[in-house]
C-alpha positions as CSV (number, residue, x, y, z in Angstrom):
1,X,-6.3,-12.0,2.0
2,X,-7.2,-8.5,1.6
3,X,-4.5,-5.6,1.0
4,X,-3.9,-3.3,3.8
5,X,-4.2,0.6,2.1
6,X,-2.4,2.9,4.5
7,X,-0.5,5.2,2.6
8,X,-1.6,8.7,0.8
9,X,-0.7,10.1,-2.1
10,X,1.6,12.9,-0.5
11,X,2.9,9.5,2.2
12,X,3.6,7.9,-1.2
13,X,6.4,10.7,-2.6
14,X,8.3,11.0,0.3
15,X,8.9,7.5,0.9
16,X,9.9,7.5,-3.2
17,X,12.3,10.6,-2.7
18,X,10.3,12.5,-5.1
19,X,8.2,15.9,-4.8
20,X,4.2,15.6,-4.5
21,X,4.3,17.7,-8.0
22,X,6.5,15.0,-9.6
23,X,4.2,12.1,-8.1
24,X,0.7,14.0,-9.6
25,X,2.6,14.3,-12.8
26,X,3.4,10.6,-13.1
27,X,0.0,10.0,-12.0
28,X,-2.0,12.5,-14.8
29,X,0.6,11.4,-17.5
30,X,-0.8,7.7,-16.4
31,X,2.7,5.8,-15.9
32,X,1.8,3.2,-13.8
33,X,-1.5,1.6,-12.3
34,X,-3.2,4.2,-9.6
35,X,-5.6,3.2,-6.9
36,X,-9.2,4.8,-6.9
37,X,-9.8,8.3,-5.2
38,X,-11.5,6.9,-2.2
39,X,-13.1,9.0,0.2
40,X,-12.2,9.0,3.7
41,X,-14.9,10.8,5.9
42,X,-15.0,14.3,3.9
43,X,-11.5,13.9,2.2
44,X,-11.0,11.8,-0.9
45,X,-7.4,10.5,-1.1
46,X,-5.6,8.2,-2.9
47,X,-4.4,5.1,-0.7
48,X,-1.4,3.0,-1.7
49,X,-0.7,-0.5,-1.5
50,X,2.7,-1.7,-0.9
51,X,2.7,-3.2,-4.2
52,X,1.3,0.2,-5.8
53,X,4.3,2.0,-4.4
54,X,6.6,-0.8,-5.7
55,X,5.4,0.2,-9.2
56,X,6.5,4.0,-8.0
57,X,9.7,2.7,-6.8
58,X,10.7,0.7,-10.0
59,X,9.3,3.5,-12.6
60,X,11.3,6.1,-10.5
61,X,14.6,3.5,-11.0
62,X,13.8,2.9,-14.7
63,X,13.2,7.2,-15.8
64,X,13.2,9.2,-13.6
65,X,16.3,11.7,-14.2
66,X,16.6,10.6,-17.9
67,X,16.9,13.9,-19.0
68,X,20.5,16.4,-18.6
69,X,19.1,18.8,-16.4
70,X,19.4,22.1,-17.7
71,X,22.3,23.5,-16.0
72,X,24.3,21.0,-17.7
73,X,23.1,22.0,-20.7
74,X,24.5,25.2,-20.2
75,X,27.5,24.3,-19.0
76,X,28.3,22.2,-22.3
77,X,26.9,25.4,-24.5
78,X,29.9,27.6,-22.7
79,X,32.7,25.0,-23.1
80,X,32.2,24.7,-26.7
């Protein structure tokens, strides 16, 4: 059975809770499997699988927000 691809790129981020920025990021910096840039009359997109945004999902849950964000990094530079 063929997937059903019905989701773009921009579609894909908010149902993540991330920014568009964030999700081209992930995408350039090759973090997980992308679909093909299709084109879709004169647009070319991106269209996501459920599975493909399950990918998202799980990379999201596994790094995303690693990193101290820099105003607590400030705030522990002032206390000491």
């Amino acid at each position: 059975m063929m997937e059903t691809k019905s989701c773009s790129t921009v579609q894909v981020a908010e149902i993540v809770g991330i920014s568009p920025d964030t999700l081209y990021r992930w995408i350039r910096e090759k973090k997980f499997h992308v679909p093909p840039v299709e084109s879709v009359g004169r647009l070319r997109v991106r269209l996501w699988t459920k599975e493909e945004i399950d990918q998202v999902l799980k990379y999201k849950a596994e790094h995303y927000g690693e990193k101290p964000s820099q105003a607590r990094k400030i705030t522990k530079a002032k206390s000491k």
